[in-house]
N, C-alpha and C positions, 0 to 999 in steps of 0.2 A: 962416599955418599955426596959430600959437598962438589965433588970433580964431575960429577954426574949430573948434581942440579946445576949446573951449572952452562951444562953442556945443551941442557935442553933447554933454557934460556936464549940460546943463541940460535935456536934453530928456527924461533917467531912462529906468529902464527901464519899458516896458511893462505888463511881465508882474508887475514887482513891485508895481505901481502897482495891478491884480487883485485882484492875490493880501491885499496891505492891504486894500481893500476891503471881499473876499469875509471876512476876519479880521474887520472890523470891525462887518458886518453877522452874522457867526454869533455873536459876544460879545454885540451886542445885542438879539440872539435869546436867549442862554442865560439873558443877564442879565433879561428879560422876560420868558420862561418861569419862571427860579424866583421872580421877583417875583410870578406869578400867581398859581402854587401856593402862595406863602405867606399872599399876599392870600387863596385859596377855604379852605386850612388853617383861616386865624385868625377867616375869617366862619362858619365850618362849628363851629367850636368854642364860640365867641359864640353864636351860635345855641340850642346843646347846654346852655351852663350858664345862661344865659337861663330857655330851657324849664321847667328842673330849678328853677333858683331860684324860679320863680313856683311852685313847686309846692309848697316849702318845704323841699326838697332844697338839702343843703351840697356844693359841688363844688371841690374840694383839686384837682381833677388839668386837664389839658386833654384834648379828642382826637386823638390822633395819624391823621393823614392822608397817606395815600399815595396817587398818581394812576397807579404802574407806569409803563414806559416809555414810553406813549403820550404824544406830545407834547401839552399840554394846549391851550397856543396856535393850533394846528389846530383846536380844535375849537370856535374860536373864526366860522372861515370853514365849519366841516360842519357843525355844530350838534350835533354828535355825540361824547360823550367816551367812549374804548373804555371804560374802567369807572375804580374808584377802591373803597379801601376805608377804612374808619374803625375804627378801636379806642377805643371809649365807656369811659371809667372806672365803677367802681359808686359810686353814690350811695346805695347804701343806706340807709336809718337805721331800724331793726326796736326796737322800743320792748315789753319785754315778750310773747315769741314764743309763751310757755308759757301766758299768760292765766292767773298767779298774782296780779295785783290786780287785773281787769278784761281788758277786751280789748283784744286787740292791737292797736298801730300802726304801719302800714308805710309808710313815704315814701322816693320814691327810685327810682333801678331798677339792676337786677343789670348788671354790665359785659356790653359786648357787641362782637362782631366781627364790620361790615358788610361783606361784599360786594358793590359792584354792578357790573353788566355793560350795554355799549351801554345810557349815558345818552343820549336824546335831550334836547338845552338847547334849542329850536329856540321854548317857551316858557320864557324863565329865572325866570317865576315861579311854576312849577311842572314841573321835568324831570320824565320817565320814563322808569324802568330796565326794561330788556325782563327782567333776570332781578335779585333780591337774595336774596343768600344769610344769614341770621344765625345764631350759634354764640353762645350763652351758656348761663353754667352758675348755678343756681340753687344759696344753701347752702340748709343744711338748717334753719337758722333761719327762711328766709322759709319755708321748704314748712310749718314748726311754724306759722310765724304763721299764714300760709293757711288752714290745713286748721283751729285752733281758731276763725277766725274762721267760717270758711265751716259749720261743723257749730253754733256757737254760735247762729247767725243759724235754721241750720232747724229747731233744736228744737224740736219737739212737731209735725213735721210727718211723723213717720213709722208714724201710725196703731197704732204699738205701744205701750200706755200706760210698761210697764215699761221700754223701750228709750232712750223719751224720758228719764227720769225719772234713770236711767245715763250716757246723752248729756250732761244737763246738768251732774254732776259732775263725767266720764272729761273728759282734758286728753289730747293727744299731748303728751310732753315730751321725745323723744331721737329724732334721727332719724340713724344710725348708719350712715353710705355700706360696703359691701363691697363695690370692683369687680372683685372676681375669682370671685364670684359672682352680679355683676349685681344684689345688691337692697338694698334700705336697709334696716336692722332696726327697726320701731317701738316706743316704749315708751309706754305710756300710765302715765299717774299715776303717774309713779316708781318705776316698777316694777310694776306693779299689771297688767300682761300686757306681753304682744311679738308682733311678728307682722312675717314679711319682705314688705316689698313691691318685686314687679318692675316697672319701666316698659318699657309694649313699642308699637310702633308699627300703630296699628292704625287703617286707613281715612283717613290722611292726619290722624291727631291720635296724643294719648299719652292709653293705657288703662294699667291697674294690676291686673296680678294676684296677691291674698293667700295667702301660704301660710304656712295655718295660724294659732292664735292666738282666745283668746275675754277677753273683758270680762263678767265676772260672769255666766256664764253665755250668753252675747249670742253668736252664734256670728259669722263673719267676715264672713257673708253681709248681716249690720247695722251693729253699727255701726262695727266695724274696716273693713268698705270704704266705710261714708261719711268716713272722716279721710282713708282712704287713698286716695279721688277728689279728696278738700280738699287733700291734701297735694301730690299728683304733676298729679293734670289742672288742678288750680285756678291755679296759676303759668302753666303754658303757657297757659291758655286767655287771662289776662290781658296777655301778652306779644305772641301769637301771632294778631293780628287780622288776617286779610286772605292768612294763608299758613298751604299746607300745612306738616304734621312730618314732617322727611323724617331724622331718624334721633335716637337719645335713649340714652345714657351715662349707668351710675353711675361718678362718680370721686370720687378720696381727698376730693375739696373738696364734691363733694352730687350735680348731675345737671347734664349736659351735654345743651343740646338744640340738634339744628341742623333751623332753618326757613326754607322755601323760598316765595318768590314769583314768580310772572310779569307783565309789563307793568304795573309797580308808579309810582303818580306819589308822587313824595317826600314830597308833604304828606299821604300816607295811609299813612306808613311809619310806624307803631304800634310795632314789634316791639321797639325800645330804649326804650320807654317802659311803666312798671307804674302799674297804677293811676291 
């Protein structure tokens, strides 16, 4: 009797037997899932200050990477990751904005907030996102560096002898965000005029409408809206390779733009990178 209960003692339960199993295999699921994600996190980030460093960009911060709830390890066997997004730190380093001893230098690029959607990995050395969304905001120092570089460069190109000659001395030096009227105030020379410009979304870019505002005479229609294309479209243009503008903010920090791509391959994803 006792040899018997005995015997059945040793044979356990079943179902406990499962049930540890089924524990043991989801723990070393979860624990493999987040090792993954922290493995694609830390290469994703590597990757980023790499880039930036070869560029001569200083980078203080990491990228912080989210994958959402999709299980990343699934997508390991579909080739297919529902999305993932990134928050790029800014490396900016703006050297002289105002081009009071020479001209500007920009290195670096403005923070940025990636979204991507249905990544296919199916090549992992080159995915692609059917859609990425990017959101960054531009201060108002790089749009001054911009916009003196970019007018500094085409002077004497605008067939007006007097205009040029205005060009070459007028500096942007204030660019003043009001987003409760949507426009940034510019000041040239220290005063030496102002004029608001709008950014507005037109044809899948960003245009700039001036109001009001003259520079010795030079009405807006010169050379107040060559700063003010240097200031506002010259960032996006340089940010904004490969994808439409699909909406653009003035806020208390300078300008908010969000741009949209389709069937994007990651090695031609431009948009976190200036310059």
């Amino acid at each position: 009797m006792n040899a018997k209960r005995k015997r059945t003692k040793k044979r356990g339960n079943p179902i406990g037997v499962i049930v540890g199993v089924v524990l043991v295999v989801a723990l070393v699921l979860v624990v493999g899932e987040i090792a993954l994600r922290m493995f694609l996190g830390k290469e994703i980030s590597d990757g980023f200050r790499e880039a930036e460093q070869s560029r001569g960009a200083v980078v203080s911060e990491d990228v912080q990477t989210s994958f959402g709830s999709n299980p990343v390890l699934l997508a390991l066997l579909t080739s297919e990751l529902g999305g993932m997004n990134l928050k790029t730190p800014s490396t900016l380093q703006i050297t002289d904005p105002r081009a009071e001893n020479g001209a500007p230098q920009i290195i670096g690029s403005p923070a940025a907030d990636v979204t991507l959607t249905d990544v296919d990995i199916s090549d992992t050395s080159d995915p692609v996102a059917s859609r990425v969304e990017v959101v960054t905001e531009l201060p108002p120092d790089l749009m001054i560096a911009e916009a003196n570089i970019r007018v500094s460069d085409a002077t004497g190109g605008s067939g007006n002898i007097f205009e040029d000659l205005v060009s070459s001395a007028v500096r942007l030096t204030a660019l003043t965000p009001h987003p409760d009227r949507g426009v940034l105030t510019a000041e040239f020379s220290g005063g030496l005029a102002t004029a608001d410009l709008r950014p507005v979304v037109r044809d899948g870019g960003i245009a700039v409408e001036v109001e009001g505002g003259s520079v010795l005479g030079v009405q807006a229609g010169g050379l107040i809206s060559r700063f003010a294309d240097a200031a506002v479209t010259g960032p996006a243009q340089q940010i904004g390779h490969g994808f439409t503008v699909a909406g653009v903010e003035v806020t208390d920090a300078g300008m908010s733009i969000t741009l949209d791509g389709r069937d994007i391959a990651l090695s031609s994803v431009s948009a976190i990178e200036y310059r």
